[in-house]
N, C-alpha and C positions, 0 to 999 in steps of 0.2 A: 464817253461816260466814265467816270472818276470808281473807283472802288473803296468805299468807307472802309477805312481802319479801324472804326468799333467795333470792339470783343463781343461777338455776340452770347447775349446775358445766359442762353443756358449752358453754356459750354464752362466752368467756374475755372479758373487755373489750378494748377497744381498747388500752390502755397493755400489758396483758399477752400482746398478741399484737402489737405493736409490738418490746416486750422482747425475746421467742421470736426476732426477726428484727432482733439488730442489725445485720449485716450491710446487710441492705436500709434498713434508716434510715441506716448512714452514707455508704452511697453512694448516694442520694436526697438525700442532705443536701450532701455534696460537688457533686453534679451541679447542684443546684439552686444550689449555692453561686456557679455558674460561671455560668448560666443568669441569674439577677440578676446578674450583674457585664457580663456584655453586653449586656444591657436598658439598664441606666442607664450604659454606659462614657461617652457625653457629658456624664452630670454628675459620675460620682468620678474620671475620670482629672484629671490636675491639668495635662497638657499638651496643645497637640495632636498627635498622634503623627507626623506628617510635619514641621513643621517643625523648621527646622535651624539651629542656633545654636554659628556658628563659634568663638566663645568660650569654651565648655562642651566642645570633645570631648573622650571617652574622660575623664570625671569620675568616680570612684569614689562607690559608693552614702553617699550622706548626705543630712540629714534636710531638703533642697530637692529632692532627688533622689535617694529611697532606694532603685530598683534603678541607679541611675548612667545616664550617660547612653552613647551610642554614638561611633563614629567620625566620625558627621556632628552630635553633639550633640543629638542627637534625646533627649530622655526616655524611658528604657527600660519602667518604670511602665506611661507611658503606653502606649507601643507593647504594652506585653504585655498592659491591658485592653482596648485597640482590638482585640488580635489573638482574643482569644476571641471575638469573635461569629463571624468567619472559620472558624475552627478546627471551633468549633461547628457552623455551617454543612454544613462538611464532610462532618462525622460525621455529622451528621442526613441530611440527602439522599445521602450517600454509599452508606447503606444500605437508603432507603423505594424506592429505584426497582431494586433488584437483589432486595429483598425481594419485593415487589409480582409483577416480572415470573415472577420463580423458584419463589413460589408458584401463580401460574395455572399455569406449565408441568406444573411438578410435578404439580400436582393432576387436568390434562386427562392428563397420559401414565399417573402410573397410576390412573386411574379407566377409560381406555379400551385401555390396554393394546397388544397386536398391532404391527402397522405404525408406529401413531400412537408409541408407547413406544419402539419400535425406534429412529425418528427421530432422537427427542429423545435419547436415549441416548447414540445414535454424537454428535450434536451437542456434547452435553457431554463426549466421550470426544476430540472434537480439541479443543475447549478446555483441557481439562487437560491435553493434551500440551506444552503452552505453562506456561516458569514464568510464575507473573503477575503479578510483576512489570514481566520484560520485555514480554509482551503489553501491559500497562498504559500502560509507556511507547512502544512501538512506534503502538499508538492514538493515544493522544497527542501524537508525534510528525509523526500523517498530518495531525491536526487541528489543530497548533497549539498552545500554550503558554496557558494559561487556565485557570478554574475551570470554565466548560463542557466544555471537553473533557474534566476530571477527572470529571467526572458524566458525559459520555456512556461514557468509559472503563470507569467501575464499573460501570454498567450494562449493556455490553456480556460483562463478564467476570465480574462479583462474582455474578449469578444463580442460577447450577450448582451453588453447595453447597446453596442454599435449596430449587430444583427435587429434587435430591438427598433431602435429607431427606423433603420433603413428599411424592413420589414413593412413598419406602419405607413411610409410614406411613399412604395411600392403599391400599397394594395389599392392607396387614394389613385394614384397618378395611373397605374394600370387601365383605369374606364374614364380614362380624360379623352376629350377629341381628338388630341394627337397619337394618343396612343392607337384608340380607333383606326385612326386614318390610316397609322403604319401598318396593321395589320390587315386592313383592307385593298393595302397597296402588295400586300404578300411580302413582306419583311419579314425573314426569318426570325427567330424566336431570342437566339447573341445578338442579331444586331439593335432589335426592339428592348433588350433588359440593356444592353451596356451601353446604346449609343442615345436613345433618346429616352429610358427613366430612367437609368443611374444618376446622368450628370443632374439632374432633377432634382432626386431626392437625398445627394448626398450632403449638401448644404449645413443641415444640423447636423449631420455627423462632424463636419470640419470644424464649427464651433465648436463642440461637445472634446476634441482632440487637445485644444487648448485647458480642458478644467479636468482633461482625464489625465493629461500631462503633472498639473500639480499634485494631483493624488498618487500617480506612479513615482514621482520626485519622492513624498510624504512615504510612501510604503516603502522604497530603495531604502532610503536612509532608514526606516523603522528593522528592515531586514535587516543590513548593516550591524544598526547598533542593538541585533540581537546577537548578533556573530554569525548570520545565516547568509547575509551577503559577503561584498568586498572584505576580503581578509587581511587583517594587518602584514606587514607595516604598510601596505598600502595608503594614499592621501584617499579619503572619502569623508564627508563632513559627517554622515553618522556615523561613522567608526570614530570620529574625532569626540563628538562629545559623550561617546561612550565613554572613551579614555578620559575624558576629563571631567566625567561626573562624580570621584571620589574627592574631585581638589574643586569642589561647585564653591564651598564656602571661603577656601584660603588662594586659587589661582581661577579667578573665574572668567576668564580673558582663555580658558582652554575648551569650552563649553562656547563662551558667547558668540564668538566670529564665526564659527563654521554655523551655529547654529542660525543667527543673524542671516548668515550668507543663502541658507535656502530658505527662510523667510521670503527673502527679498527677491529670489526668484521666481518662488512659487507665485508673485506678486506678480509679476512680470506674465507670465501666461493668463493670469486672470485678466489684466489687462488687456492680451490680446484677445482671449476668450469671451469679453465684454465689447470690446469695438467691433471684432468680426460677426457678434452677431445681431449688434446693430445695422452693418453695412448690408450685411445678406438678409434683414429682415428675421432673423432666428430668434427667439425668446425661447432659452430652456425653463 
């Protein structure tokens, strides 16, 4: 008896389900594109981003210096691949420690419900009383001007939506028949929240990670280019077109690039925050 070499039809290959999901290839692709360029910015940037050459300010983009250079001479280029690992940064931690905590809350208040649920509730119900913004910066404010304090900040406030979601979708999954069965089977109480409805209902939170990503991007650079972030001379794209919003009319090539540059990242996450919640079935 011979063995067909036909592919069988539901198994799709990898290019054909790559295909299905351009979306997520090009913003995997973008991301990644951004992710190598802060890896190696000490070997492709072609200056170093703080130094200052009084002879070059305000140069328009040409092929020594094709985003031009700034007000103190500085290489814009440069400053804009120094500034992605920053930025980067940002985004990344901005949202693993507001994710992380909002999901244990979430998940203990509605698994246990009662008093415990009650708590956490009103707790997130004075928070959103607060725009957050302001709350953001009011934090920030108690603590000082820095990239700590913008991490302690998001983590203080960014939480709630994450608790939120994961909460709602604890309380469904909780009196599903598995959940039933495990507690019928005498599974302790950790291993029924973490092992069989966490990985459940974490799903829209993973989405949700990707579009809370661009808003932590948006708020970084907004703190930034209040002075309440990244402090000069540091490379940070909101620091950048801070600096270069007195020359918007006469050098505006000191504005556009960095500002372009988180554009086009924040694009990037919505991308993946748009495939991924296609794949998993997610609609925020």
């Amino acid at each position: 008896m011979s063995i067909s070499s036909t592919p069988i039809p539901f198994m799709p290959s990898l290019r054909q389900r790559l295909g299905s999901h351009a979306t997520l290839v090009l913003g995997a692709g973008m991301l990644g594109f951004f992710v190598l360029i802060a890896l190696l910015a000490p070997l492709v940037a072609p200056f170093d981003p703080v130094v200052q050459m009084a002879d070059l300010r305000l140069q328009p983009p040409s092929l020594a210096h094709p985003f031009g250079t700034d007000n103190f001479g500085r290489d814009i280029l440069s400053r804009v691949i120094w500034g992605t690992r920053i930025d980067l940064q940002m985004a990344f931690i901005g949202v693993v420690f507001p994710f992380v905590i909002g999901t244990l809350i979430g998940t203990i208040a509605g698994f246990f419900g009662g008093i415990v649920d009650a708590i956490f509730m009103r707790i997130i119900d004075i928070i959103l009383a607060f725009p957050f913004l302001v709350l953001m910066l009011s934090i920030i404010a108690i603590l000082g001007p820095g990239l700590t304090s913008f991490y302690i900040a998001m983590a203080l406030v960014g939480w709630v939506s994450y608790a939120r979601l994961v909460r709602a979708q604890i309380l469904v999954l909780k009196n599903s028949d598995y959940a039933m069965a495990a507690v019928s089977l005498g599974f302790g109480r950790m291993r029924i929240m973490f092992r069989h409805l966490l990985p459940n209902a974490v799903a829209g939170s993973l989405v949700f990670v990707m579009s809370d990503a661009v808003l932590v991007l948006l708020n970084g650079a907004a703190i930034s280019y209040l002075g309440l972030g990244v402090q000069p001379p540091t490379a940070e794209w909101g620091i950048m077109v801070a600096e270069g919003q007195p020359f918007v009319t006469t050098a505006w090539w000191i504005t556009l690039f960095p500002g372009l540059s988180i554009v086009v990242l924040a694009f990037a996450f919505s991308l993946l925050g748009d495939a991924l919640g296609d794949l998993l079935g997610v609609h925020e």
